[in-house]
C-alpha positions as CSV (number, residue, x, y, z in Angstrom):
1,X,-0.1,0.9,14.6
2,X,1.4,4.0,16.5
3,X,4.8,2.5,16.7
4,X,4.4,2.0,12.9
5,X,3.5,5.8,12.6
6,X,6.0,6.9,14.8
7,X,8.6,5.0,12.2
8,X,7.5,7.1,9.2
9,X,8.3,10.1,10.0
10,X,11.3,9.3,12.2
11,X,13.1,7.3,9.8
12,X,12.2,9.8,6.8
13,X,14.3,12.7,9.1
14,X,17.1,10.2,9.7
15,X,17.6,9.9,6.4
16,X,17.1,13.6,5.7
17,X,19.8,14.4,8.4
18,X,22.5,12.1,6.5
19,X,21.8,13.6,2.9
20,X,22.5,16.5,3.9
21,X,25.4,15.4,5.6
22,X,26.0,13.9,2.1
23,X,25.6,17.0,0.3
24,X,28.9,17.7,-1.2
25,X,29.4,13.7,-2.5
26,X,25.6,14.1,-3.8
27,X,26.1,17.5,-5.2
28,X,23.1,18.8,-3.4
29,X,22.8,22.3,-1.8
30,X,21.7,22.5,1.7
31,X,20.5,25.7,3.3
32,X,18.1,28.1,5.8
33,X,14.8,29.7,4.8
34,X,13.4,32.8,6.1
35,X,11.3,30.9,8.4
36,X,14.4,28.5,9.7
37,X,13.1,26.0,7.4
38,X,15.3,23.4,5.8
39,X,16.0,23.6,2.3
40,X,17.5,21.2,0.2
41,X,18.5,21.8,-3.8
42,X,18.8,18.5,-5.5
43,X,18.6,19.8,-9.1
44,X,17.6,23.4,-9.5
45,X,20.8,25.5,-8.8
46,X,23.4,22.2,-8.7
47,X,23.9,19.1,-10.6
48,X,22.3,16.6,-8.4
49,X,22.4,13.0,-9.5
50,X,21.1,9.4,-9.2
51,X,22.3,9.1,-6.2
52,X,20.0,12.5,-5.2
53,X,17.1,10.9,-6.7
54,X,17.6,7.8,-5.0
55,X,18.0,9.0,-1.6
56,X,14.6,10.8,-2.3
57,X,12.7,8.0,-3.2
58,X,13.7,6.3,0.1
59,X,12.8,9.6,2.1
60,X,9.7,10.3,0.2
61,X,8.6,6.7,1.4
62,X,9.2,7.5,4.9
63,X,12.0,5.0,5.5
64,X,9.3,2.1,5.2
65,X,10.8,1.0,1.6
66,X,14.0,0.2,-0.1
67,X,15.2,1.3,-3.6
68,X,18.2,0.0,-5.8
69,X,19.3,-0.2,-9.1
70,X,20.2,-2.9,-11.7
71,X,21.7,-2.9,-15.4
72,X,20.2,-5.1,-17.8
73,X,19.9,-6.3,-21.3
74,X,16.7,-3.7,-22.5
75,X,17.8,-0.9,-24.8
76,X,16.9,1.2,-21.5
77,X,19.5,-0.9,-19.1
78,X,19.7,1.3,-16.5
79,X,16.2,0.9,-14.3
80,X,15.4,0.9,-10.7
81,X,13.7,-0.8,-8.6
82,X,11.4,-0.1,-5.6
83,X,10.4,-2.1,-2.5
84,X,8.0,-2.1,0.9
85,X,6.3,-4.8,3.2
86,X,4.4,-1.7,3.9
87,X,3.1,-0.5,0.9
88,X,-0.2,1.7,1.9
89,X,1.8,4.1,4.6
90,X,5.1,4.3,2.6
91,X,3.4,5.3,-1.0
92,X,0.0,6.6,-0.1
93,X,0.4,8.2,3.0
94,X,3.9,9.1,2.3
95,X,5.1,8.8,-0.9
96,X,2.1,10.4,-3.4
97,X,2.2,13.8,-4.5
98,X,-1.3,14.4,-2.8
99,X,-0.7,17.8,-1.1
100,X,-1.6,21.2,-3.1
101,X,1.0,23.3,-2.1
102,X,0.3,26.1,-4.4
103,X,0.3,30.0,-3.6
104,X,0.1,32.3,-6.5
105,X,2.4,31.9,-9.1
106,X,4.0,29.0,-7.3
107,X,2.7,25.7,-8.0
108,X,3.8,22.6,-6.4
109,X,2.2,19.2,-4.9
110,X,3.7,18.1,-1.6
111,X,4.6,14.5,-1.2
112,X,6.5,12.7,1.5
113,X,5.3,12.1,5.5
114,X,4.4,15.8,6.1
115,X,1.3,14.9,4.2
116,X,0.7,12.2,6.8
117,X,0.7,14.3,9.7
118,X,-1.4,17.3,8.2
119,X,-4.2,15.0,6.9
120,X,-5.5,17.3,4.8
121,X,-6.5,14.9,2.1
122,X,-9.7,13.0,1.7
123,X,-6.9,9.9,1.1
124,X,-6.4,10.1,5.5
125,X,-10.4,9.6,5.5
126,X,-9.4,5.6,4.6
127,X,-5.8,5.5,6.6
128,X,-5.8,5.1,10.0
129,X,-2.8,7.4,10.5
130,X,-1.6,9.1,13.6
131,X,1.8,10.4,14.6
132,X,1.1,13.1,17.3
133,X,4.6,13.3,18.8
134,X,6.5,13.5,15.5
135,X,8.9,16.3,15.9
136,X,10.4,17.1,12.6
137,X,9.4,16.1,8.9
138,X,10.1,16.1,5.3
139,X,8.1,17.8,2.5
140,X,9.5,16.8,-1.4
141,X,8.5,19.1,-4.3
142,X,8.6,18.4,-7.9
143,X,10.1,22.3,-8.5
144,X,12.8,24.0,-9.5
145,X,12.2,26.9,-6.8
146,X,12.2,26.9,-3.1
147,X,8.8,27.2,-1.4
148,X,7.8,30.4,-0.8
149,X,7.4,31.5,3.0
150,X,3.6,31.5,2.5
151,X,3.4,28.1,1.8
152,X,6.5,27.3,4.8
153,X,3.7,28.5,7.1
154,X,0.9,26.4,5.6
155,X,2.8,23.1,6.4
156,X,3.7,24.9,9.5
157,X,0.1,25.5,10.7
158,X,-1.2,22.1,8.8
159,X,1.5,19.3,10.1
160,X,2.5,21.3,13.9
161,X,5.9,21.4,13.2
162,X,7.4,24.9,13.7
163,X,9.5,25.7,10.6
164,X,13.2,25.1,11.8
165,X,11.3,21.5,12.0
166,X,10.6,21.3,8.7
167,X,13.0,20.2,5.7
168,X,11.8,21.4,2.1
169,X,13.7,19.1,-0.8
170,X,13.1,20.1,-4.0
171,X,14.3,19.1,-7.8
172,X,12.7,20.4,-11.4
173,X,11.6,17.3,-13.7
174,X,13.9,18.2,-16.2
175,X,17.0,17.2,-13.7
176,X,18.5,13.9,-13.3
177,X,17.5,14.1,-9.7
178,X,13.7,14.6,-10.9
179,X,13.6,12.0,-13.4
180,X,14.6,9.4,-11.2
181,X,12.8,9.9,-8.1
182,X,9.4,10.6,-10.5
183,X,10.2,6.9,-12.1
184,X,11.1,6.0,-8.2
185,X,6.9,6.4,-7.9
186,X,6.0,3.0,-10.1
187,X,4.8,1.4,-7.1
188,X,2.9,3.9,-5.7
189,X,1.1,4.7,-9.1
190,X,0.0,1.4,-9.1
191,X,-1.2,1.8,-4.8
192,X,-3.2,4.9,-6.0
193,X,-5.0,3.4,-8.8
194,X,-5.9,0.1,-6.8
195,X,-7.3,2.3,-4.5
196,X,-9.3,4.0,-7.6
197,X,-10.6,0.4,-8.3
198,X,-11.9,0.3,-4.5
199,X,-9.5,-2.7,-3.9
200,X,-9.0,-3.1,-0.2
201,X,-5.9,-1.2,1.1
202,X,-5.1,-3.3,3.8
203,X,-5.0,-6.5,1.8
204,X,-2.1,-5.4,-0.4
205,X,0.5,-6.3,2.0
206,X,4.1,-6.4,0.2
207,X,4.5,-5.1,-2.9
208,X,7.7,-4.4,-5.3
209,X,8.1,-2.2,-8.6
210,X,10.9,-1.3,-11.5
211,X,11.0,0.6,-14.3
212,X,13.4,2.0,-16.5
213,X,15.8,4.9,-15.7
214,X,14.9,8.1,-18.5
215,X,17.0,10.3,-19.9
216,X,16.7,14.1,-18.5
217,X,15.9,16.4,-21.2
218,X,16.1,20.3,-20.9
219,X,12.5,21.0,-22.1
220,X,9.7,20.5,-19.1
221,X,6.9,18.6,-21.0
222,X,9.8,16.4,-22.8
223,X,11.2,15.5,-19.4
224,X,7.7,15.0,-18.0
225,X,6.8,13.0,-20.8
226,X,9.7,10.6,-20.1
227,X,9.3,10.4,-16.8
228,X,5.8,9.1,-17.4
229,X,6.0,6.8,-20.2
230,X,8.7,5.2,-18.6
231,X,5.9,4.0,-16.0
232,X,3.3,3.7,-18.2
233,X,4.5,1.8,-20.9
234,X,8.0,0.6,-19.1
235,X,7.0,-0.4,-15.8
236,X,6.4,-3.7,-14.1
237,X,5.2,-3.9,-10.3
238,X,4.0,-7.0,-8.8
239,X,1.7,-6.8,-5.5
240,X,1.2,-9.5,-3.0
241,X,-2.9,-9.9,-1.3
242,X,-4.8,-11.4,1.2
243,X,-8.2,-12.5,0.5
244,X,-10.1,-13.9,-2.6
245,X,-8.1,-14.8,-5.7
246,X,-11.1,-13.6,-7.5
247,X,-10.7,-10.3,-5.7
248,X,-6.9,-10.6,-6.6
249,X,-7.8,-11.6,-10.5
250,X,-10.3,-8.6,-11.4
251,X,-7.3,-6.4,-9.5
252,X,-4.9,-7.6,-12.1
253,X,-7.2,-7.3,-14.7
254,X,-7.8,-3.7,-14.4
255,X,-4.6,-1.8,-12.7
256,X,-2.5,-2.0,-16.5
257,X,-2.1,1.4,-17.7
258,X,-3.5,-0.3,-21.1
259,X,-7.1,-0.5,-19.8
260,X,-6.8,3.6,-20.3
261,X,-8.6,5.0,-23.5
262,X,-5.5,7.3,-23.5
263,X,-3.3,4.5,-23.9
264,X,-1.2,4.2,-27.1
265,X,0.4,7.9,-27.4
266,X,3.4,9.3,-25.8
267,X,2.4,10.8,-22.4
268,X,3.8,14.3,-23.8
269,X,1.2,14.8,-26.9
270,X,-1.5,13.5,-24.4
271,X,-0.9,16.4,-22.4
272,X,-1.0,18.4,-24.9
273,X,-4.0,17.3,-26.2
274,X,-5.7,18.1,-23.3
275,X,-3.6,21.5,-22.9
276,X,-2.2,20.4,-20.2
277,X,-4.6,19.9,-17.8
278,X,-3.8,16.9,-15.7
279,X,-7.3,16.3,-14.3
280,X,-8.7,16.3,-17.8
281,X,-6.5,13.2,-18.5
282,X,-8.1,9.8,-17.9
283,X,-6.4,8.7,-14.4
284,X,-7.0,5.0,-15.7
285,X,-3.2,5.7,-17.6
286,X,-1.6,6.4,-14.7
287,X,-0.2,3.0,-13.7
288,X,2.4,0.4,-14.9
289,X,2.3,-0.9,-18.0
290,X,2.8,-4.7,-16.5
291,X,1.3,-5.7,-13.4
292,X,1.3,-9.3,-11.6
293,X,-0.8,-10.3,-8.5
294,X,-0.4,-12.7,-6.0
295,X,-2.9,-14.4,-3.9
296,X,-1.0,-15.2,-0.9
297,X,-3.5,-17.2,0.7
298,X,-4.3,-19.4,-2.3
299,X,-1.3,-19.3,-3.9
300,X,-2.2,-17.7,-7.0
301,X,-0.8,-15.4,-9.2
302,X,-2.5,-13.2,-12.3
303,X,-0.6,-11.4,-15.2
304,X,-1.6,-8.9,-17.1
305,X,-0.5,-6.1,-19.4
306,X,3.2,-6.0,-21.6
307,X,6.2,-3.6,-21.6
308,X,5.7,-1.7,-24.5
309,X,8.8,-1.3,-26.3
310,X,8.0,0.7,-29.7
311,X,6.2,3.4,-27.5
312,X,9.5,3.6,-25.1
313,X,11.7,4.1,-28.3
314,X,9.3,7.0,-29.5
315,X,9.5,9.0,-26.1
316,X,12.6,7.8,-24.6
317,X,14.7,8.1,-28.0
């Protein structure tokens, strides 16, 4: 799969290259670290928009997905919707925020195909992934601050790529650049936790997700708190298998975010209640709140979970 490797990170730095072409249209800021790093604003210091947050998405999953957006007839019309025929490299070895990227006061988790070539994860243990003549690559940070040259040279060191390789995107939550590339991770929540469930990762072999498009709110854990409930209790994502039906049945059964004991609050006053510790949080929530699966080989298909539209009125007013 080297030429699929090779595709990852390749593709993610084309379109890296024409966003920042884009920057002005996008209303992104584009600069040079200390290290000759990259650095793109998409929310922190500039506006930003959907169209930021969307050309993230398709970045953080390393080219190998597509992502658009539709208007419908919900009281949250505006949702988007996220594709890939290669779901395991472009969300979990791409797209999941898997990387600590922390260094003193500054906190961030690293996502995009960076991750994929420092394999620093116990996630690489299960993904035959290897990219040795990649070049270039792409780090995304949920953050309102440029990393710090510290962590510039960690990636550095980690991933081979000296630092005038190395692109750096950041955007807070609270933007509208965050909120939609955090909602643009509805399929990958649902890879992650089917992993959790020790489903076989290479028998999920297309997979598609939507959920709706929150509203960006000026106050950290009340943009977080959208961004997650409109997953959690907003978002559909349907995955296509190989193998057993039973195999795809007890998948379906489980992967709903309403199998969680932490189910039936908004996200927000579940962080709080566990004062904001993440880990503490039962990871069980952290998935769509409808999922479907398909059987390709028998041609079945299990259901399971609903939108939950009272909960999206309390948390996305």
């Amino acid at each position: 799969m080297r030429n699929g490797h090779a595709y990852l990170n390749h593709s993610a730095q084309q379109l890296t290259i024409r966003m920042i072409e884009d920057a002005s249209r996008l209303g992104i800021l584009h600069s040079r670290g200390s290290l000759g790093e990259q650095l793109i604003d998409a929310g922190a210091n500039c506006q930003g928009g959907i169209e930021a947050g969307l050309r993230i998405i398709e970045i953080c999953l390393g080219g190998l997905g597509t992502v658009s957006t539709v208007m419908n007839n919900d009281p949250w019309p505006y949702a988007l919707t996220v594709r890939s025929s290669q779901p395991v490299l472009a969300c979990l070895a791409s797209q999941y925020a898997g990387w600590n990227l922390s260094h003193e006061e500054y906190f961030a988790m690293g996502s995009g195909p960076a991750r994929a070539l420092a394999r620093v994860e116990p996630l690489f243990q299960e993904i035959d992934y290897r990219e040795p003549d990649a070049k270039a690559s792409v780090v995304i940070l949920e953050t309102a601050e440029p990393p710090p040259p510290a962590v510039v040279d960690k990636v550095s060191k980690a991933t081979g790529i000296a630092p005038d390789g190395l692109t750096f995107i950041y955007a807070p939550t609270q933007s509208l650049t965050g909120a939609v590339q955090i909602v643009g991770r509805v399929l990958e929540v649902a890879m992650h936790k089917a992993h959790d469930l020790g489903f076989a990762l290479n028998d999920i072999v297309d997979g598609i997700g939507t959920a709706p498009i929150p509203a960006p709110h000026p106050d950290f854990l009340t943009a977080m708190g959208r961004t997650n409930d409109a997953i959690i209790y907003g978002g559909t994502v349907q995955l296509f298998v190989k193998g057993d039906a039973n195999a795809a049945r007890q998948l379906a059964a489980q992967l709903p975010s309403h199998t969680s004991h932490d189910h039936g609050q908004p996200f927000a006053d579940t962080f709080k209640k566990f004062k904001g510790d993440f880990y503490a949080i039962d990871p069980r929530l952290f998935s769509p709140a409808r999922v479907i699966v398909t059987a390709i080989e028998t041609g079945d298909t299990f259901r399971n979970g609903s939108i939950h539209q009272k909960m999206l009125e309390r948390s996305l007013g």
